[in-house]
C-alpha positions in Angstrom: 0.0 0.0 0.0 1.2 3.4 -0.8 0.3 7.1 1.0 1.2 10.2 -0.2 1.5 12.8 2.7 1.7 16.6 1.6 5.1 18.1 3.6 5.5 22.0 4.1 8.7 23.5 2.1 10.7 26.8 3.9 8.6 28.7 0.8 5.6 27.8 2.2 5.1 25.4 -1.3 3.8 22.2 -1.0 5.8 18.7 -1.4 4.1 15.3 -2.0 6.2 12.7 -0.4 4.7 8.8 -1.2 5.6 6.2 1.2 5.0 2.4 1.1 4.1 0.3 3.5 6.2 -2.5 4.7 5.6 -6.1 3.8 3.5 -7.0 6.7 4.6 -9.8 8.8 2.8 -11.2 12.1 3.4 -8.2 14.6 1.1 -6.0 12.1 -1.3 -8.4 12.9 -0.7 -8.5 16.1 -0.8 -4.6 16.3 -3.8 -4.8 14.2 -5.4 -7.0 16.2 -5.0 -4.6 19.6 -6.4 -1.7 17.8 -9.5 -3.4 16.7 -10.5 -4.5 20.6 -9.9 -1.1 21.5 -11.9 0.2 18.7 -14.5 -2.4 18.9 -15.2 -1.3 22.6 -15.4 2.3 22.1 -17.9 1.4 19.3 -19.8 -0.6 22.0 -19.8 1.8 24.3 -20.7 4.1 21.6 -17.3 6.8 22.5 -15.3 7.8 20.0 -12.5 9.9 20.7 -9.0 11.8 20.2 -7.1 8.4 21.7 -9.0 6.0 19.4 -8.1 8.5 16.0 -4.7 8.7 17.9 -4.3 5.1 17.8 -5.8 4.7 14.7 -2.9 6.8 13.2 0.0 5.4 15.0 -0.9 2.0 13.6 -0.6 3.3 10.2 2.5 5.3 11.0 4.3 2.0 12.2 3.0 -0.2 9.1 4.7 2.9 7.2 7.9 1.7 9.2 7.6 5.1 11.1 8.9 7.0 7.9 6.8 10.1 8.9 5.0 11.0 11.9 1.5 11.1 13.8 1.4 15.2 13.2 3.2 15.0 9.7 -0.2 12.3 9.1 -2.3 14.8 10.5 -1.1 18.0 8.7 -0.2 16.0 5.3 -3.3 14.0 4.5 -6.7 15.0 4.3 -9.3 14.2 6.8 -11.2 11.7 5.1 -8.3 10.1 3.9 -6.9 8.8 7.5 -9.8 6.5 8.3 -9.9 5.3 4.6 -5.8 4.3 5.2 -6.5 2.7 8.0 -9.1 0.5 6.7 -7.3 -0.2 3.7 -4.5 -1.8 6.1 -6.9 -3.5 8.2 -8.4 -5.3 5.1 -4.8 -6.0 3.5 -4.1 -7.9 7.2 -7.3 -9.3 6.9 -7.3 -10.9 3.7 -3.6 -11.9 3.5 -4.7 -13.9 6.7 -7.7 -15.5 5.4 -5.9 -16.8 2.6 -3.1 -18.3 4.5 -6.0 -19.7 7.0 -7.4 -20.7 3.7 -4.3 -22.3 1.7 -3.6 -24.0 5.2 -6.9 -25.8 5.8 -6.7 -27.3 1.5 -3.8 -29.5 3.1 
């Protein structure tokens, strides 16, 4: 998965930087997976707030390999964007798990 974050120049000009992700391996999963419980329970509870978006984007700065930031997430990419990324890596882990569960259950 790739994200392009918008970076601030001396000049005040704008500067697309495009990152990709690393190849995810089981502590993404892991990660992903201690996210989602906290998520899920705030969506129980029905609360929703700055530490669940928090967490939501340090998960995606750590699949990045922490090549940018939380506030360089925050300032560079537009609102809509952040839950859309994080979703996007939630279903990558998702369905590159399913199909392992999938390949191992053939044999």
């Amino acid at each position: 998965m790739k994200i392009k974050i918008g970076f601030e120049n001396e000049d005040g000009s704008e500067e697309i930087k495009v990152f990709e992700s690393l190849k995810l391996k089981g502590r993404a999963l892991r990660r992903y997976l201690e996210v989602q419980d906290v998520l899920e329970d705030a969506q129980r509870v029905g609360t929703f707030n700055t530490s669940h978006f928090d967490l939501m984007m340090e998960f995606i700065v750590e699949c990045f390999g922490n090549k940018f930031t939380t506030d360089e997430l925050l300032d560079g990419v537009d609102i809509e964007d952040i839950y859309l990324h994080y979703k996007t890596l939630s279903k990558e882990i998702q369905d590159k798990t399913t199909k392992k569960m999938k390949n191992i259950s053939k044999n």
